[in-house]
N, C-alpha and C positions, 0 to 999 in steps of 0.2 A: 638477756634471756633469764626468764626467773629461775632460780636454782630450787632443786627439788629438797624437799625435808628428808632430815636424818632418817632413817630407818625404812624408809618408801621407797620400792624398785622402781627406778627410771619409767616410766609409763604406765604405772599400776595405780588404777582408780584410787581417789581419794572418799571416804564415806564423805557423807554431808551429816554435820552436827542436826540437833533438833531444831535450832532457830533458823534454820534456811530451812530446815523442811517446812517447818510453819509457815513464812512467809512468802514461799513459794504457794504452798497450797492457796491462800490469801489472795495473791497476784491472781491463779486460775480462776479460781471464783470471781474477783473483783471482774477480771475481760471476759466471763460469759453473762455477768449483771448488765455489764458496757453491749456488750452483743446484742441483748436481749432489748434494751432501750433503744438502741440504737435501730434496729426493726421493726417495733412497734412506731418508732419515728417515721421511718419508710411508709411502712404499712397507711399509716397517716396522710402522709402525703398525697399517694397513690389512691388511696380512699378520695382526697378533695381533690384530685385533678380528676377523678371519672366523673363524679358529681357533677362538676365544671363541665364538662364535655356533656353530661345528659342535656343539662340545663339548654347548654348552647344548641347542641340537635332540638330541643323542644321550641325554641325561637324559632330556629331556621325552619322548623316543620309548619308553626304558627306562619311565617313572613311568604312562606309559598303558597299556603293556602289563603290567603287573600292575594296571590298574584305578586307577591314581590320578587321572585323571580331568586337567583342566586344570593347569599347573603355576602357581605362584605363586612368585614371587620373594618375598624378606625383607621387598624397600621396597613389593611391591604387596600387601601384607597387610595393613599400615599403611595403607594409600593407599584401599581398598576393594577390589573384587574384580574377579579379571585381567580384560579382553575376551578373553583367548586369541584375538588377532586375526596369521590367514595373511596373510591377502591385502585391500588397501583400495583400488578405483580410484574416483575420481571425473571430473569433465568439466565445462567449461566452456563457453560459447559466446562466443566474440570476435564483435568487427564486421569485418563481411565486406568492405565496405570500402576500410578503414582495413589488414586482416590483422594486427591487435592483439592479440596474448595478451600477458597480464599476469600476474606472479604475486611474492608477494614472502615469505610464510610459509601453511606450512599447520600447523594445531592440532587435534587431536581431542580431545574434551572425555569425561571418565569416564562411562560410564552402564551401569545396571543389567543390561540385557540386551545381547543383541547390536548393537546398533547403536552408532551413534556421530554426532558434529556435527562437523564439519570449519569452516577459515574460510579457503579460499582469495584473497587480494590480489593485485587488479591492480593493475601499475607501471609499463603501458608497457613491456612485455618485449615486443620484437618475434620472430622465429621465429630470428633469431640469437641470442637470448637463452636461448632453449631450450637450444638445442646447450651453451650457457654451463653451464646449471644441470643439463644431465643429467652433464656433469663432475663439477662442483663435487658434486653429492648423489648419486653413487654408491657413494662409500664410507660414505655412511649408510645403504642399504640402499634408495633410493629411486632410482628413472628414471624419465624423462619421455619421453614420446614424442607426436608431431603426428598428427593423424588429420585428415580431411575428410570432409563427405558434399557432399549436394551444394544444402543450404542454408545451412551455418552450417560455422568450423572449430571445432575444439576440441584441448584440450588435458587432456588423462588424466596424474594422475599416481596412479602404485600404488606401495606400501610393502611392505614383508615384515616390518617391526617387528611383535616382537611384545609390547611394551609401548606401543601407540601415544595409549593415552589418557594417558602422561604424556610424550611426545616432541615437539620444538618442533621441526619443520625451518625453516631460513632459507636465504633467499639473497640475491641482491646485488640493492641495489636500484640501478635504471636509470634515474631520472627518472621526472615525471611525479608526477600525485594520484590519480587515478583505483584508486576500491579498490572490491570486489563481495568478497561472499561468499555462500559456495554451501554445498549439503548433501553431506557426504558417509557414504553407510552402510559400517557395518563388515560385512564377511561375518563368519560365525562362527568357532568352531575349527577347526570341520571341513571348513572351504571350502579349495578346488581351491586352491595352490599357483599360482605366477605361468607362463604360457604362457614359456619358456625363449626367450630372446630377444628377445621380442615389448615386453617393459616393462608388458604387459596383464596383467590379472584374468580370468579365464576368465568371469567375470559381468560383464553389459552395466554397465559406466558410465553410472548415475543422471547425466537433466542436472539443471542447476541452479537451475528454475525452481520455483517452488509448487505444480507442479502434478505436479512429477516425483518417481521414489521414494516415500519412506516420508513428504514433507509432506500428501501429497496423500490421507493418509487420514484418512476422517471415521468410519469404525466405532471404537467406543469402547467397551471394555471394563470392565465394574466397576470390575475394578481398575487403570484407566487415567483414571478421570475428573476424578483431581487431580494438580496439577502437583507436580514433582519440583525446580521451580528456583522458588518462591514470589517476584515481584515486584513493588515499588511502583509503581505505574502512575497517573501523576497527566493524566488528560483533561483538554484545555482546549476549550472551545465554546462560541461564540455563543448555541447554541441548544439546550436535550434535551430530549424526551421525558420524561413526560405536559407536564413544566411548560412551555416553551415550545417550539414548531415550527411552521417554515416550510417544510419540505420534508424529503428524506431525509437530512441532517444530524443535525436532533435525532432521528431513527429509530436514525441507527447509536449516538451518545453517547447514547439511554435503551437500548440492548438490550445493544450489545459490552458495554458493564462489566459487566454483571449477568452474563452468559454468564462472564467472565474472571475474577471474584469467583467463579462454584462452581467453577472449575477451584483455587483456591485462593491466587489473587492476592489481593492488600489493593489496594484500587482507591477513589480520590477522582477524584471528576466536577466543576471548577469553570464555573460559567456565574452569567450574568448575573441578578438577581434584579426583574425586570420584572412593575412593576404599572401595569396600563391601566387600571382603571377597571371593570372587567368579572369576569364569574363565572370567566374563567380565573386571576386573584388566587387563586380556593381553593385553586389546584394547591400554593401555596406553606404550606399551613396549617399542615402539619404541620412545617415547619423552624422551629427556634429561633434565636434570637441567641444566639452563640459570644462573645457580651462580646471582642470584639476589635477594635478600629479602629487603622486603618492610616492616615496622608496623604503622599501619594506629589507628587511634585513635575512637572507637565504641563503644556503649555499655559498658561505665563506665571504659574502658579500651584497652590497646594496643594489637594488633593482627600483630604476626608475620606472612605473606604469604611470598613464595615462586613461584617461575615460572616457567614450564615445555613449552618445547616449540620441536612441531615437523614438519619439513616443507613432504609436500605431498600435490602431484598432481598442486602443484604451488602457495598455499596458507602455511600461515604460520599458527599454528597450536599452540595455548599458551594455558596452561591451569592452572589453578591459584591453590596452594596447600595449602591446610591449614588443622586442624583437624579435624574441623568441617565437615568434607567429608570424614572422616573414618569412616562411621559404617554401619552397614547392611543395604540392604533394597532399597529401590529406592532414589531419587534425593529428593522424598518430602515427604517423610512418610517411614513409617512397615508396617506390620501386626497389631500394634496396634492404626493407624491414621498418621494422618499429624506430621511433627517436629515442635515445639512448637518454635523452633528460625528461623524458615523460613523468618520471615523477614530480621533478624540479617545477614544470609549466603547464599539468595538469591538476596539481593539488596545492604544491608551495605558493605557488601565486594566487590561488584564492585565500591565502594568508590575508590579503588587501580585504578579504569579506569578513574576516571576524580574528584578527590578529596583532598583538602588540610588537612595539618595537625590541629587538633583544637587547640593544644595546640601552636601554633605560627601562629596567626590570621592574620600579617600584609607580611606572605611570604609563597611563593605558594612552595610547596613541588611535585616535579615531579614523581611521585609516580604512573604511568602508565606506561600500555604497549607500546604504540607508542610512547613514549617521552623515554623512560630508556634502552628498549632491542635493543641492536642494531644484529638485525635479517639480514643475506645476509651480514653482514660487518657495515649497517650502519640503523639508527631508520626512524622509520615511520616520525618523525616530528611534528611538531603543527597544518598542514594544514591535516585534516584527516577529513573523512565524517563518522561519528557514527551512527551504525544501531541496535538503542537498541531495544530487540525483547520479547517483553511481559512487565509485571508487574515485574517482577526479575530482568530489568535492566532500570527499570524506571528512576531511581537516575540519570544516564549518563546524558540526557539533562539537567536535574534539577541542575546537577551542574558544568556543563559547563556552564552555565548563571549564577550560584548563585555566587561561588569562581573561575572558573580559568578568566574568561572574563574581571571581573573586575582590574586584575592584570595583563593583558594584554597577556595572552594565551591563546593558543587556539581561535584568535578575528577571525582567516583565515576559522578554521571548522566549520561543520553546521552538523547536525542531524538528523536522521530519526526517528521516531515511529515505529514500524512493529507491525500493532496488529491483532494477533493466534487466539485470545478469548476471547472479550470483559468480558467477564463471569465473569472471575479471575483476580481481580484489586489489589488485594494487601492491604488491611482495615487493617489497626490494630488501638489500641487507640490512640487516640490525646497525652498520656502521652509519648508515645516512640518519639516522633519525636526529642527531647532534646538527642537522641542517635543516630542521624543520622548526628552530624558535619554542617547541614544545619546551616546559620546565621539566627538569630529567625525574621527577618523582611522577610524570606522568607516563614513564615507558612502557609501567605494563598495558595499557590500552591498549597502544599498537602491538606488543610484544605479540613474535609468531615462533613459533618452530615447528618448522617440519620435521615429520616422520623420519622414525631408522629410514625406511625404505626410500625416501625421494630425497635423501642427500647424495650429493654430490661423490663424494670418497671419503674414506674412513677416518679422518682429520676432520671431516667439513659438522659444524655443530650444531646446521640448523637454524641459526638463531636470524631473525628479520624482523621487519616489519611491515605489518599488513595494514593499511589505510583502513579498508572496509569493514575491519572487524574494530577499529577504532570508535567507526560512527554507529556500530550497532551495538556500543557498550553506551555508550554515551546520548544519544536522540533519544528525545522523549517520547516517540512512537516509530514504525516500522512499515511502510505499506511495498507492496510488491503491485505487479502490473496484471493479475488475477488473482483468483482465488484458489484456486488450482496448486500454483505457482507459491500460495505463501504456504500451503500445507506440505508441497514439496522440498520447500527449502531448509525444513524443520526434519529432512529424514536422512538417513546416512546417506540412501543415494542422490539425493540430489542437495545436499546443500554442503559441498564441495571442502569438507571439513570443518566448516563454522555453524554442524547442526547443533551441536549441545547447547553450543551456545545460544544461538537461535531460541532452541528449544525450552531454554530459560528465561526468553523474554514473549514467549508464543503471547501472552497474554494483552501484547500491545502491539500486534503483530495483524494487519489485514490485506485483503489484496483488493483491487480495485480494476476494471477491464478498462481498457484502455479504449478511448472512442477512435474515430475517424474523423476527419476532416472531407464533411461532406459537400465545401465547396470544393476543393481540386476530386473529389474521388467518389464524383455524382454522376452516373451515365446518363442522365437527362442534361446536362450540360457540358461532360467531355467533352473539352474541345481537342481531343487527339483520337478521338474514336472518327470511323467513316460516317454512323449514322448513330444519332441520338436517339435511346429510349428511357422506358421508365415502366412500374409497375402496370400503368393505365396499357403502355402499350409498349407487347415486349417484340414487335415483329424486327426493328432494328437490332436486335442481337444478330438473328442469320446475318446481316447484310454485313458486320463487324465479323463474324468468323470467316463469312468469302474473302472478304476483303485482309486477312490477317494470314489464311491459305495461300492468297494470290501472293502478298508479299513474302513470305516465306519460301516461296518457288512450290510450296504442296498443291496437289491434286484439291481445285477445288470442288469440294464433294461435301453436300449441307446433310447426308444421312451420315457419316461417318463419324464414331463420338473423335473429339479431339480435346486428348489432354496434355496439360501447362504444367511445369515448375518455373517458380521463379524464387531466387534465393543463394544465398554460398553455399561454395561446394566445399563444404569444410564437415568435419564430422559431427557437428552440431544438426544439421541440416537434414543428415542423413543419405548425400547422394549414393551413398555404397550402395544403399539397401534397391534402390534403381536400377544403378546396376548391375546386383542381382538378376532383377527382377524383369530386367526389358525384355532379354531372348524369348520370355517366355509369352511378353505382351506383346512381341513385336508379330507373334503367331497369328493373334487375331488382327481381324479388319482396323484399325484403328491410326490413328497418328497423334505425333508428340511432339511438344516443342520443350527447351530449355534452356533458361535465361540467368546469369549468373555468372560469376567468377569467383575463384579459389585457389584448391591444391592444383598444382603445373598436374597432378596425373589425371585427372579429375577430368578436365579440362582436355588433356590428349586423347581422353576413352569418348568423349562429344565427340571429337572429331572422326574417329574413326566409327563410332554408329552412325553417324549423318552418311559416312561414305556405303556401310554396310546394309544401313536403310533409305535410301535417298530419296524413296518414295511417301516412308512413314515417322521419321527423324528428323528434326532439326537442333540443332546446339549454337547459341550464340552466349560467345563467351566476353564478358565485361557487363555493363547495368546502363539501363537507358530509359528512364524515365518513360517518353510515349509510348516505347516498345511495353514497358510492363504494363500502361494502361492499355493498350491495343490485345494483348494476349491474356487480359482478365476479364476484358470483355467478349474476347472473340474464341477462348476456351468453353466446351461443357463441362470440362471436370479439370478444378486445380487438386495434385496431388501434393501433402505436403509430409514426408515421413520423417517429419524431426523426434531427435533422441529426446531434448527436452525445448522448450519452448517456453516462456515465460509467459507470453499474451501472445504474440502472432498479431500479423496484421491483414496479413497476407489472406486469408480465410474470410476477414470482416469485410476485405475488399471485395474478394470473390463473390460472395452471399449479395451482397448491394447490387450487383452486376449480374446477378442471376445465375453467376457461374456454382456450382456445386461443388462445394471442398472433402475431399477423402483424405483425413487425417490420422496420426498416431494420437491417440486417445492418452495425450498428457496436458500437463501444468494449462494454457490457457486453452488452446485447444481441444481439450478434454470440456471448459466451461463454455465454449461459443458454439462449437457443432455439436447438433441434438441427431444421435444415430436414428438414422428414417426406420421405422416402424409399420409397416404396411396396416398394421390391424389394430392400431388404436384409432379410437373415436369410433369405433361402430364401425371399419374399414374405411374410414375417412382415410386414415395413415396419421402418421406425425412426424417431424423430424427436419433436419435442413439439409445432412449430408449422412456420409459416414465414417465412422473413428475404427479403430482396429487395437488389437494389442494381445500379444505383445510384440515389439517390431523387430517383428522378423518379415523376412522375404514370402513367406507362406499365406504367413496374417495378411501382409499388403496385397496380394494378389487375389485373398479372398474376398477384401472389401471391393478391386477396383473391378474382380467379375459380376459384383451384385451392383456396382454402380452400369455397367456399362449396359448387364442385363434390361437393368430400367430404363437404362434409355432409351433401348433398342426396342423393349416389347411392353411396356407400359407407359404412355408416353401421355397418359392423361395425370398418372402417379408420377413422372419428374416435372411435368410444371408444377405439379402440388410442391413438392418439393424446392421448385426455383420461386416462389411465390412465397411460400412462408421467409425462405433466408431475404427477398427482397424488401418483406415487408417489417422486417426489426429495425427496431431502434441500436444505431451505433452511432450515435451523435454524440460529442462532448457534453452538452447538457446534460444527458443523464450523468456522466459521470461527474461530472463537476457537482452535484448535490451529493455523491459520496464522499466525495474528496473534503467537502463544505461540514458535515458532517465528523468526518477526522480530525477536519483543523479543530471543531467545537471540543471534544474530546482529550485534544493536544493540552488546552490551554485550564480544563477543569484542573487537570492535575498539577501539582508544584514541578519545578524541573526535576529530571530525572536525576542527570550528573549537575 
């Protein structure tokens, strides 16, 4: 440390002699002479590139006018063919909040027709930053400008490039992680020139949701029905369709891939190869052994797996064997509760999908499906998009970032989250994580703690680990199974204490509705229904609700509405709010069936209304497939009063079936039922059912007296009603072009973690 001079207090300014004041003065002047040059350099520039640009619009104005049509530069000849792009605005939605607009590059990606993909980044650019970057990006031919309405802000930026499918604009980044990206469409050649001052497109700025613009279309054209960007798309699940399912998990990983295979993806489905003992063993008959064994290092010790692998319907079909999937019962439990290694064999073991060995730290062991089976003749590769689908296969992203990246694998793929049910995140104690192969500089991903209040006793510290809040630190995007459902997961009540954080990645966060599988869950071909219809002709429904009375032991009576649940009786489901509610429906003319299994009391109170109503009740307790097609056909009205709902399937079905769903007006439900409106269109009406909220016993009873009303005395307004839900589209096709969509968006960006 320099010592201070004689006679000078410890911190008390020193003058500055005359020859530093001189040459300071000097130095100022000298960097505003530099300033000053260095401007009129700019200024220069920017002077010969507009010039440049007149020049070239005066070509292109000349080459149209004798009919030459678009012009084409040298290098975009080579490159493929121009957009001939005017004018390109797009829009954002910040949190309103916070007043956060973010942005750090936009990209437009080449394509065939008029349109185009943008990949707008948020960075914490506050509204001062704006002002920054309409600077900084004017002399590129780009301004920014602020708008509001009066629920959301945004931020529009429009280009006048007319090479913009090969233009990278940048700008300065501001701090912060937070990145989103958005869709932006090209107008054509012939589109409107920029409003003179305004920094606007004469055409409304697309927002940037899934549902806005050109994502949001599901008509499909011949020549539209295969993709143009072909990607490896490797699913991971607990659970698929036919072979094993618990719920709408394996519905979506047996139908998405099959749907995104004809679009012309190359799609592997990996899941668990579970034999109980029973005739659903056959589902697996037709998959082979892939002669490949893997032992992967978990749990104090090596675990030999094995690879089954069956290709169908144009997806490949792997399914991982090991012992832990021999024994009775379902995927997660018996008869006497959940499996106590559910962590170990619902997440450790897809270690096999993206996991090194522990016991040789400095070299990556390729010990996955897309790297080792060479499936069709030859392997998936290192460039694969991962769609890890719940809490069961949370690990994937977590350790595609943790071990293969840093050893330079896997640096091309990127990952998805798909989250089923915020609900089930995967907790265990903070002591297991030392048996998950993670490098321990990576604990805080998983790191959880719970609250003062959900601990144990006054010792207990809280401390665990949560799977699911691992893959939502780490995947480089977020999608949920509506739309509803991702806005939900993002608020304290419903996103089960992982909103903040959530709520700090909102901006790569979507939701997507989840289709149906329209060959098992088509009333024109049900083959468990009495009699086949369809919208052409809906007179086979009567004949499915006599026929579903008779079996039931009920009074067959074709005027009397007859309403369905089907669903667990657990409090997700909402059967309390029922029975509340029956005494008071069981008043009027009507009958009810209920299908399901759950809580033992649940389940005891079935019984005892079937005995108390014998004429207008029934409760079957357990799940049975043709029984829930036979009572989604043979119902007028499914009542569904779940607390929260992610997507619901249950309602898509009903609608297709002509059946009328009366639901609680949340997360997917809220997006697939449109509450019936008698007096829009000029009293045409509108709508498919009706939603309620808030759920309570009052609300439910006031929607299911306005359903039953219509059935009873407006009976030309409930086939309006059963006619519009028949005639939507809930096909995997549509969704599969949002999802296709996603994936494009995934891969614009570098990896997250």
């Amino acid at each position: 440390m320099r010592p201070e001079p004689r006679g000078q207090s410890l911190g008390a300014p020193r003058e500055k002699g005359l020859v530093e004041v001189v040459v300071a003065g000097r130095r100022r002047k000298e960097g505003r002479e530099r300033k000053r040059r260095e401007g009129k350099g700019r200024e220069g520039e920017a002077e010969k590139r507009r010039e440049e640009n007149r020049r070239g619009e005066e070509r292109a104005t000349k080459r149209r006018a004798r009919g030459g049509g678009t012009t084409r530069s040298s290098r975009s000849s080579a490159a493929g063919p121009e957009l001939g792009v005017r004018a390109v605005a797009i829009a954002i939605a910040c949190t309103r909040a916070e007043g956060i607009v973010t942005a750090i590059s936009v990209r437009a990606l080449r394509s065939q027709d008029s349109r185009c993909v943008a990949s707008l980044k948020l960075d914490n650019l506050r509204h001062r930053g704006l002002r920054v970057y309409r600077e900084r990006s004017a002399r590129h031919g780009v301004e920014v400008g602020v708008s509001s309405n009066f629920t959301d802000n945004f931020v529009s930026v429009s280009s006048t490039s007319k090479n913009l499918e090969r233009e990278i604009l940048r700008i300065e980044k501001l701090g912060g992680r937070a990145r989103a990206n958005v869709q932006m469409g090209a107008t054509s050649a012939v589109a409107s020139p920029l409003r003179e001052g305004s920094g606007q497109a004469d055409e409304q700025a697309p927002d940037g949701g899934l549902q806005g613009a050109q994502l949001a279309r599901s008509e499909l054209e011949e020549g539209n029905r295969r993709t143009s960007n072909p990607i490896n798309v490797v699913f991971v699940s607990s659970e698929v369709a036919p072979y094993s399912k618990t719920g709408g998990l394996g519905d979506v990983c047996g139908s998405l891939p099959i749907a995104l295979a004809a679009r012309g993806h190359r799609v592997m489905v990996v899941s668990p190869r579970y034999m109980n003992g029973t005739a659903d063993d056959l589902h697996y008959k037709s998959a082979f052994d892939a002669q490949c064994r893997i032992k992967i290092g978990c749990f104090g010790g090596l675990h030999e797996v094995a690879y089954f692998h069956e290709y169908r319907a144009g997806v490949d079909w792997v399914f991982v064997d090991h012992p832990s999937y021999h024994r009775p019962g379902t995927p997660y439990g018996d008869t006497r509760g959940a499996f106590g290694d559910n962590q170990c064999f619902h997440t450790a073991l897809f270690l096999l999908l993206s996991a090194v060995s522990t016991s040789l730290p400095d070299q990556v062991h390729a010990c996955e499906a897309p790297l080792v089976l060479p499936l069709g003749g030859y392997t998936y590769g290192d460039k694969c998009l991962f769609i890890a689908n719940d809490w069961h296969a949370s690990l994937v992203p977590v350790l595609l970032a943790a071990k293969y990246r840093r050893h330079n694998v896997y640096t091309k793929s990127r990952s998805i989250l798909a989250i089923h049910n915020l609900a089930h995140q995967g907790v265990e104690a903070g002591t297991t994580y030392q048996n998950l192969g993670l490098p321990p500089d990576w604990y805080g991903a998983l790191e959880w703690v719970f609250p003062q209040w959900a601990r144990l006793h006054a010792l207990d510290k809280g401390e665990a680990v949560n799977h699911l809040k691992g893959a939502v630190v780490t995947s480089d995007r977020i999608l949920t199974v509506s739309q509803g459902y991702a806005w939900e997961i993002t608020t304290k009540e419903g996103g089960w204490g992982l909103d903040e954080l959530l709520r700090s990645r909102s901006a790569v966060i979507n939701g997507i509705t989840n289709g149906i599988d329209i060959e098992e869950w088509n009333p024109a071909t049900d083959k468990y229904l009495a009699s086949q219809y369809s919208l052409d002709d809906i007179s086979g429904k009567a004949e499915c609700k006599a026929a579903l009375q008779k079996e039931l032991g009920l009074p067959v009576r074709p005027d009397v509405p007859l309403i369905g649940f089907i669903g667990r009786l657990d409090y997700q489901k909402g059967p309390d709010i029922i029975q509340a509610g029956l005494p008071e429906l069981m008043t009027d003319d009507v009958q009810m069936v209920m299908l399901g299994s759950g809580y033992p009391d649940v389940e005891k109170w079935m019984a005892g209304a079937e005995a108390s109503y014998p004429e207008k009740f029934r409760g079957w307790v357990g799940f049975s497939v043709p029984v829930a097609h036979r009572i989604t056909a043979g119902c007028d009205i499914l009542l569904m009063p779940s607390r929260f709902e992610p997507c619901g399937l249950n309602q898509l079905y009903a609608m297709m079936y002509g059946t009328v769903p009366v639901v609680h007006c949340t997360g997917g439900l809220r997006d697939t039922v449109e509450n019936y409106n008698p007096i829009a269109h000029g009293g045409q009406g509108a709508g498919t059912g009706w939603t309620f909220s808030p759920l309570t016993k009052d609300a439910m009873m006031g929607a299911m007296w306005n359903a039953i009303g219509t059935y009873r005395h407006h009976k030309a307004e409930w086939n309006g009603i059963m006619e519009r839900g028949m005639s939507q589209d809930f096909s995997w096709d549509r969704a599969a072009l949002q999802y296709e969509q996603v994936f494009n968006w995934a891969f614009i960006d570098p990896p997250y973690a």
